[in-house]
N, C-alpha and C positions, 0 to 999 in steps of 0.2 A: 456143684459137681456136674460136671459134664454127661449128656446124656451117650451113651455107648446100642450100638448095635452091627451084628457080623457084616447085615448089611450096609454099604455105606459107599454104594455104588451112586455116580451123578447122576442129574434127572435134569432132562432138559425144558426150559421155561423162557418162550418167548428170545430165542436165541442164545440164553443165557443158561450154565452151567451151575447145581446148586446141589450138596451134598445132603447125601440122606440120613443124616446121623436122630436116628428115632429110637426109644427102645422096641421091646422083641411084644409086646403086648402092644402100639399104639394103631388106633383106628382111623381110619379115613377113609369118606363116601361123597355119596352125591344125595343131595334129599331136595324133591323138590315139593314144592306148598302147590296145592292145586286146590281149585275150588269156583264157584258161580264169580259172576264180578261185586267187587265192595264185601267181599266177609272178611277183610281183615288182612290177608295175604301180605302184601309189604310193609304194614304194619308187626308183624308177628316177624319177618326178617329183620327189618331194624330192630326192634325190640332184643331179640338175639345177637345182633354185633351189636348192641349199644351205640350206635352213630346212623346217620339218615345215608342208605344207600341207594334203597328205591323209594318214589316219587310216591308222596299219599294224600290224597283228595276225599273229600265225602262223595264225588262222583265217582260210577261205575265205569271199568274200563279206560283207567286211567293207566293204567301199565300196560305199554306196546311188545315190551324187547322180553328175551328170556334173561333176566337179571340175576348176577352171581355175586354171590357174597362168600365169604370165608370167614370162619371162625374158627382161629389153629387157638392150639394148649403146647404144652410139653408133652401130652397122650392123645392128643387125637387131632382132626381137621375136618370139620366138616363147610364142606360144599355146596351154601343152598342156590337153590333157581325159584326165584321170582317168579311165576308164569304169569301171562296176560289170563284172566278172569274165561272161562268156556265160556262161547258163544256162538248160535246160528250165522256164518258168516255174510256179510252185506256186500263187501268190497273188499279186492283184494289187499289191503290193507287187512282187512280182516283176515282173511285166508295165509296171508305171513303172520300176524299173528296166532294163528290155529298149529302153526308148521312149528314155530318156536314151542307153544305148548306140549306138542308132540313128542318133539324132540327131546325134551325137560323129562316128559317122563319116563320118555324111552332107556334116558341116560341114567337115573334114580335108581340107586339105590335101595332108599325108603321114599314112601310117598308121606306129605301129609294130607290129607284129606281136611279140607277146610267148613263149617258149615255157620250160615249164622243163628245165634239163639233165637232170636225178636222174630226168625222165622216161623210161622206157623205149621207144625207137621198133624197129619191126617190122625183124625178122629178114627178109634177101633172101632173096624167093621162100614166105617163110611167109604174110604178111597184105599183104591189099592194096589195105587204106582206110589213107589218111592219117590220122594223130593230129593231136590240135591241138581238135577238138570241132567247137561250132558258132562257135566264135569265129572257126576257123579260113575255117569257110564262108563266115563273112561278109567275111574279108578277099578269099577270090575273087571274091564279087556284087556288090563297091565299085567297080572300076573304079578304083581309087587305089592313087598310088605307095605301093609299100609296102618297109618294112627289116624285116629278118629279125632280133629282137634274143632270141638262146638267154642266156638268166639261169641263173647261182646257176653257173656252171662251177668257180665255187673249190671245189666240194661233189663233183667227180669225178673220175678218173683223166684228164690230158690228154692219154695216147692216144684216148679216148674222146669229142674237143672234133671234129674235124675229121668223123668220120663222121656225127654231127648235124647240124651246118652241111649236108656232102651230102646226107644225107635230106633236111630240110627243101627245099633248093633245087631239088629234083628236082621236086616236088611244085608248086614257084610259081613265079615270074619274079619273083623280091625283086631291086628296085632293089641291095640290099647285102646282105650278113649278117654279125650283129658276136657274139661270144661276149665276152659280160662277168658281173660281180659286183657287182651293184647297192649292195646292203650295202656292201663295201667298196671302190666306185667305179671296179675294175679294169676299163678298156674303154669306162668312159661318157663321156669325152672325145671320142673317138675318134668314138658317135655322135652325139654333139651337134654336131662340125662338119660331121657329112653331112648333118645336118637342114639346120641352116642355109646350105647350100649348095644344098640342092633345096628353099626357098622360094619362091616367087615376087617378086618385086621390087615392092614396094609401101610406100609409109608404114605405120608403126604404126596397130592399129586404137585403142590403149589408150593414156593416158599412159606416160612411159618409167617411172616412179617408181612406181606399184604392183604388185603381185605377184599381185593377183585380186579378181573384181569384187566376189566375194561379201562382206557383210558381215560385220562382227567375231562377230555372236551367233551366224552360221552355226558358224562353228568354235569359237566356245566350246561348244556341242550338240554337233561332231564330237567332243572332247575328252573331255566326258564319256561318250560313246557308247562312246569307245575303251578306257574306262579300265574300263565295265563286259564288253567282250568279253574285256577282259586276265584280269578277275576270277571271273570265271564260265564255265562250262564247259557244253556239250552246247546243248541249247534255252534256254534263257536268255537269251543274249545276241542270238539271233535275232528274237527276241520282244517284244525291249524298243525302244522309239525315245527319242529326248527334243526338249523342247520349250523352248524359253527365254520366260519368261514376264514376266520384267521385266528388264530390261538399264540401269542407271542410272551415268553418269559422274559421278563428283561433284569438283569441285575440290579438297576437303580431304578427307580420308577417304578407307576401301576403296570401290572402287565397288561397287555391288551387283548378282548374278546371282541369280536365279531360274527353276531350272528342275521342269519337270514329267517323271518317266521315267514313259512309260506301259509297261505289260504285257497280257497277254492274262488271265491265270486269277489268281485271290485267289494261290491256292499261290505263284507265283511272285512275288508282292508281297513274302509273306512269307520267303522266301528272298533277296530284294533287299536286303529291310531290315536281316534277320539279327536276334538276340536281341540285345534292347536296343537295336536299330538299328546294332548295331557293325559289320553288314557295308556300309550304306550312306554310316557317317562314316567309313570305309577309301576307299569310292569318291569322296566329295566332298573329302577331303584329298588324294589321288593327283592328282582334275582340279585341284583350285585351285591345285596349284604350279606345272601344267603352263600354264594361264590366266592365271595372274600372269605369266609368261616370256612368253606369247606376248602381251599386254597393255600388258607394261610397265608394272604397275601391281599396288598391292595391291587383292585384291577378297575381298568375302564372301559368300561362296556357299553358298545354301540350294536341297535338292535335296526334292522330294517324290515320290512313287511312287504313282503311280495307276490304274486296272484300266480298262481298253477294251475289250472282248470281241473277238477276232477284229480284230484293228484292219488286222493287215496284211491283210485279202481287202474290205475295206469300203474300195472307189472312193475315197467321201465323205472317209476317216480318211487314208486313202493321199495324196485330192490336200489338206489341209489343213495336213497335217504334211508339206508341200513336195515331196516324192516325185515327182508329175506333172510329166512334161515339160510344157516349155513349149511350144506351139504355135509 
């Protein structure tokens, strides 16, 4: 049965016209996950759309972009934003990344407040600044509902679940606070229907049928990005970006990728590439299978490795290769 509402006024998307036929109760917001770098964050988004949309590493600061995912129903649509991990900014790179986080929360609906268990929080009566960073700060300056979501519990003693939960809550006025295992999905039920319960009641801002706005080359660049953090260790992978430089669908055949990985110093060109280039056809085999799954398509992918000087502190390089929020 067809869903009915008085409203059913069009809404425009990316040039495209799309009817809003929702009933007179359905919710939709923005929520964005916020938190230190590595507590979970795009793990706890993919977990929620059930498919890999942002990029997840064991390293910190592995998320650049403010990243959006959608999760429509026939009642409701939620909105999330990825943020880059709070951080003292080094290089303008960093500082677009700070702008995106901004932005994330500025535009949120609900926040989630991210922290991780395996953290250590202050002894009563020994320390008496809250942990949490500057992430934490910013979840106080927002003015927004915000849920307390403590990750990675399955990593610690659950006598030790409840006294975090109290720390944390002593510190904020969190709408909630849920102890889950994002990896293995323990608890994420649980907040997803309190999201959607503290939305506001609104039509969808997006079609119900896509997952996010960004285009396909964006996350073919995320993929291989990720597949170079996986692979390299220490500066390396902080240093590197990539760029898609040809993107081509073709009806019969692989389609064709081309991308550019830029670096900062010769040396690390050459360590990318590895002798005979065999550490760079490790990395472009890793992403193409991961590209072909997300694609649904066979593709052939050619990767080249080229030197930038400084790319991350150069404005110019920062806002070119997408980095710069949007106004």
């Amino acid at each position: 049965m067809p869903m009915t509402d008085e409203n059913t006024d069009p809404v425009q998307h990316n040039g495209v016209f799309h009817m809003k036929v929702t009933p007179p109760d359905f919710r939709c917001g923005y929520v964005t996950i916020i938190g230190e770098p590595n507590v979970g964050k795009s793990t706890l988004m993919n977990r929620f759309l059930q498919q890999k949309i942002s990029i997840v590493t064991h390293k910190p600061q592995t998320t650049r972009h403010k990243v959006l995912g959608i999760l429509s129903s026939s009642s409701s649509q939620i909105i999330f934003l990825d943020t880059p991990g709070i951080i003292a900014p080094r290089y303008a790179l960093h500082d677009a990344m700070m702008e995106h986080a901004a932005a994330a929360i500025k535009d949120a609906d609900v926040l989630l407040f991210m922290v991780d268990a395996t953290k250590r929080i202050p002894e009563a009566g020994k320390d008496t600044e809250p942990i949490g960073g500057e992430a934490f700060e910013k979840v106080k300056s927002a003015g927004r509902r915000t849920f307390l979501v403590v990750n990675k519990i399955d990593l610690i003693e659950e006598s030790r679940r409840a006294p975090i939960l109290d720390y944390y809550q002593r510190q904020f006025m969190f709408l909630k606070a849920f102890a889950i295992a994002a990896l293995r999905g323990t608890g994420t039920d649980e907040v997803l229907a309190a999201i959607i319960a503290a939305l506001p009641l609104h039509p969808p801002f997006y079609p119900l049928d896509i997952v996010s706005e960004h285009p396909e080359r964006f996350f073919v660049a995320e993929i291989i990005r990720e597949k170079i953090f996986l692979q390299y260790q220490e500066e390396i992978p902080y240093s590197t970006t990539v760029e898609i430089q040809d993107f081509r669908e073709r009806e019969n055949g692989k389609w064709l990728v081309d991308a550019n990985i830029y670096v900062e110093r010769d040396s690390q060109k050459g360590i990318l590439i590895g002798k005979g280039g065999k550490a760079l056809k490790e990395i472009g085999k890793r992403a193409r299978k991961d590209i072909e799954t997300f694609l649904q398509h066979p593709v052939y992918l050619q990767l080249f490795v080229k030197v930038r000087k400084s790319w991350r502190d150069d404005p110019k390089w920062v806002e070119r290769l997408g980095y710069k929020a949007k106004e």
